[in-house]
C-alpha positions as a Markdown table, in Angstrom:
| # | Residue | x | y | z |
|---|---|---|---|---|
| 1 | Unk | -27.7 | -26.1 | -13.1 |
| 2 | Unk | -25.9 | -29.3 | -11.3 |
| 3 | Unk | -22.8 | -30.9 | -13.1 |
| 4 | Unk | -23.2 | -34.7 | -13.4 |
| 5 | Unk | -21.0 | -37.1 | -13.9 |
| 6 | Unk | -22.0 | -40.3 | -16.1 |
| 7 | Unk | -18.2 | -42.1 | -16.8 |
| 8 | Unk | -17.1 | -44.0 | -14.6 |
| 9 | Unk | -13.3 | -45.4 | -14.1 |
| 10 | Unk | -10.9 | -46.6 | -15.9 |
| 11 | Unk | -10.6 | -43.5 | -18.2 |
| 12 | Unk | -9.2 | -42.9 | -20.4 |
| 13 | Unk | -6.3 | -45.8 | -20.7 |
| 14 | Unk | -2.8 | -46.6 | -22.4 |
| 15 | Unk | -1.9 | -44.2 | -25.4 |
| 16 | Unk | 0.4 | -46.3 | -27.4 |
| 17 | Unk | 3.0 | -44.6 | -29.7 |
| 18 | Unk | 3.1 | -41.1 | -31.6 |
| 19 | Unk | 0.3 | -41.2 | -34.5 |
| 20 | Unk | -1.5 | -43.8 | -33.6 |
| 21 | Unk | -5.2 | -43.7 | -34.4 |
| 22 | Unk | -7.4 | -43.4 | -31.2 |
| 23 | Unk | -10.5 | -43.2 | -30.7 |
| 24 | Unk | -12.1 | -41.9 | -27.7 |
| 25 | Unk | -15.8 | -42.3 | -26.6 |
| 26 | Unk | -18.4 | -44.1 | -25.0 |
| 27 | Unk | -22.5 | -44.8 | -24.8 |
| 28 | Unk | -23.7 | -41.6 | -22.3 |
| 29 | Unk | -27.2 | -41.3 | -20.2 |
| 30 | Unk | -28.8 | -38.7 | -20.7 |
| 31 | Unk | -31.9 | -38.0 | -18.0 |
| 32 | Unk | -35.3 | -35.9 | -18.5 |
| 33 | Unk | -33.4 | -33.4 | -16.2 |
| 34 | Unk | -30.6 | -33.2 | -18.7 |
| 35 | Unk | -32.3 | -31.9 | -21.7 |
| 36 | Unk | -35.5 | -29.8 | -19.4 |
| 37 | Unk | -35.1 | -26.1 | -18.2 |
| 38 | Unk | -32.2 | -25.8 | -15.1 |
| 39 | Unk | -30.6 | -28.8 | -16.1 |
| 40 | Unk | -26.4 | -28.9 | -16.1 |
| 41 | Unk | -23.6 | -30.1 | -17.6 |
| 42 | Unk | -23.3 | -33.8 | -18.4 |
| 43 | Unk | -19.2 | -35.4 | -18.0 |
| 44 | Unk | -19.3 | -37.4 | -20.8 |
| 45 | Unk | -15.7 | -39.0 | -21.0 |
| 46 | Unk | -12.2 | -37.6 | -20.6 |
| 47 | Unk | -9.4 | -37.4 | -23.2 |
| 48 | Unk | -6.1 | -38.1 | -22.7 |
| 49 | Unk | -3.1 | -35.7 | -22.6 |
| 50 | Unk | -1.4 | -35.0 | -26.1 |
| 51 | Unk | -4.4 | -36.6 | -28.2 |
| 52 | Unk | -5.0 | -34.1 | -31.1 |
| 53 | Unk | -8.9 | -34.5 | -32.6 |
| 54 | Unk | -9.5 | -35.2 | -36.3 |
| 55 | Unk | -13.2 | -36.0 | -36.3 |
| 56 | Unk | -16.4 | -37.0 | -34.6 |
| 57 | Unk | -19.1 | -39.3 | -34.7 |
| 58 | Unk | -22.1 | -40.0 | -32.5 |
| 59 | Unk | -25.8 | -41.2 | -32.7 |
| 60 | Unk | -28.4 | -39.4 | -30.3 |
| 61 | Unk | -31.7 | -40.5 | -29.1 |
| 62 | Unk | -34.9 | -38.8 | -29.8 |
| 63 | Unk | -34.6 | -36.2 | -26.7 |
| 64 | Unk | -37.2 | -34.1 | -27.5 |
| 65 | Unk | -41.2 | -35.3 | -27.7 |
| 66 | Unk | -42.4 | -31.7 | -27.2 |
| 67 | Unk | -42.6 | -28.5 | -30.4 |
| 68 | Unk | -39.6 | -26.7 | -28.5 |
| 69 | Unk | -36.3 | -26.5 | -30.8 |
| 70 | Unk | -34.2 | -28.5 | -28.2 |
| 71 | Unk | -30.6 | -27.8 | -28.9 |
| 72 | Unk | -27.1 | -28.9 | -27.1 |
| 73 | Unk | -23.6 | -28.5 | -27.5 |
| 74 | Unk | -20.5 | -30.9 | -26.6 |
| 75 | Unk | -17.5 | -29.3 | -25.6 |
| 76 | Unk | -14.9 | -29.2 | -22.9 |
| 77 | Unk | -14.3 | -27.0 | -19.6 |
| 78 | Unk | -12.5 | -24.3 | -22.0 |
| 79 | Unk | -14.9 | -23.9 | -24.4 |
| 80 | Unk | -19.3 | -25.3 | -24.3 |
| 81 | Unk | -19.2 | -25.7 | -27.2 |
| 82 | Unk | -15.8 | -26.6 | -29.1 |
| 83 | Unk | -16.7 | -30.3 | -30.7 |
| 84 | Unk | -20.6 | -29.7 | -31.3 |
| 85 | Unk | -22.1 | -26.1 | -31.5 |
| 86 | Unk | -26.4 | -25.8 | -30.9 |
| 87 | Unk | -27.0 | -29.4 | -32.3 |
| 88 | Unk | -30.9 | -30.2 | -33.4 |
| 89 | Unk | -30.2 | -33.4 | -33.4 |
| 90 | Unk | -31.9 | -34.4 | -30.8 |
| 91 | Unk | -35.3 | -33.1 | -31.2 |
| 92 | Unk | -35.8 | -36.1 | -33.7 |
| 93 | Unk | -32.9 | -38.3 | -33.1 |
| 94 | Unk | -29.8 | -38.7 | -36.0 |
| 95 | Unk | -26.7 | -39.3 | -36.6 |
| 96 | Unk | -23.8 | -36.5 | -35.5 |
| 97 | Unk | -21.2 | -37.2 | -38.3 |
| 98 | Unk | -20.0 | -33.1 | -37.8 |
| 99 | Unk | -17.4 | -31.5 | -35.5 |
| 100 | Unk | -17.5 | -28.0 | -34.8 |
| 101 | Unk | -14.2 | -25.5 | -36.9 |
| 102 | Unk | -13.1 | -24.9 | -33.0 |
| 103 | Unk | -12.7 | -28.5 | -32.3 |
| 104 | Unk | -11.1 | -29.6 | -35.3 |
| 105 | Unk | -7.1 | -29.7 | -35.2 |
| 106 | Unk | -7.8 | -29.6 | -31.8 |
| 107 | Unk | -4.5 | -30.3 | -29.3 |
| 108 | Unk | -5.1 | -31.4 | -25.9 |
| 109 | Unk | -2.4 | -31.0 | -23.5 |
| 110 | Unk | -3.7 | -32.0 | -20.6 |
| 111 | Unk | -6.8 | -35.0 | -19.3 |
| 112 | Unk | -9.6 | -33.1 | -20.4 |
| 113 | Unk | -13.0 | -34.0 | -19.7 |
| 114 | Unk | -15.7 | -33.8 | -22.7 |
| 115 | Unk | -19.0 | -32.5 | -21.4 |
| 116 | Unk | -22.7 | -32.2 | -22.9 |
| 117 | Unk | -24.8 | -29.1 | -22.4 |
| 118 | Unk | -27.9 | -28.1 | -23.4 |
| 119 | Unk | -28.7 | -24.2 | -24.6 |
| 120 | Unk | -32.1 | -24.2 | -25.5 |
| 121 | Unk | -33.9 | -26.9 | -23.6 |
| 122 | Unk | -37.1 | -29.3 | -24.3 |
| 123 | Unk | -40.7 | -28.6 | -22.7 |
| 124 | Unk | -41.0 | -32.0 | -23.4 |
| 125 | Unk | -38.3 | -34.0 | -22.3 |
| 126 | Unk | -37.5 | -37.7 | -22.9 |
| 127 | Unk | -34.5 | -39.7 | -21.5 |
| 128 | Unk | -31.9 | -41.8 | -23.9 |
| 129 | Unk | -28.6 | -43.2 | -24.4 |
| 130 | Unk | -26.3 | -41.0 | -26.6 |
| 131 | Unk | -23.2 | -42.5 | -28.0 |
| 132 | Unk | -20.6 | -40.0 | -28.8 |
| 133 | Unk | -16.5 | -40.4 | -29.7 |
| 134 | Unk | -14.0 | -38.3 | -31.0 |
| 135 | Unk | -11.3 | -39.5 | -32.6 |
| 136 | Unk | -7.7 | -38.5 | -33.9 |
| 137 | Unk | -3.9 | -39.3 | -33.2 |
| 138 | Unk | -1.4 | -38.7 | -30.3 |
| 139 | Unk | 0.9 | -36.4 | -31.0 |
| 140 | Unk | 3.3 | -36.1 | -28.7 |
């Protein structure tokens, strides 16, 4: 499996005051290699430090063209799987209005980047544009 990177700089920006609403998040490319057997890690976006996550929302592409049960999860470095846990989204495309009990509540003290995985991959892969954010409040 190779890591990939899709964000780019500036990330992730000013933080304003204590409780303010944030939202964090962006539109993501994901590749054939992605979402087929061997492939890695996707960097998605990083969070700031002190941003505590309240929710999630995202809309995925259609990843899967094939019969296989294509599913991924969204998480961080410290856990695959903390925000999204073995999503079927994207064998048909939807909406991802659900964030995984680990993620919610969830304090981050440090930049942390937000990363998509896949566990069980497609035998037919197909290419998209996933758009995924996480939002909550800063609290510190």
């Amino acid at each position: 499996m190779v890591y990939r990177r899709d964000w780019g700089q500036p990330q992730p920006g000013g933080l304003g005051f204590m409780r303010t609403a944030k939202a964090f998040g962006r539109k993501v490319n994901i590749g054939v290699a992605d979402v087929s057997a061997g492939g890695g890690p996707v960097g998605m976006f990083k969070l700031p430090p002190f941003f505590l996550v309240l929710g999630a929302f995202g809309i995925c592409p259609d990843l899967d063209t094939g019969t296989a049960a294509l599913t991924f999860n969204i998480g961080d470095p410290g856990s695959a799987n903390r925000f999204l846990a073995a999503s079927t989204v994207g064998q048909a495309g939807g909406v991802i209005n659900t964030l995984a009990a680990t993620g919610f509540n969830y304090p981050v003290y440090s930049e942390t980047e937000v990363m998509f995985q896949v566990v069980t991959p497609s035998n037919v892969a197909a290419a998209g544009v996933l758009e995924y954010y996480l939002w909550g409040t800063i609290f510190a």
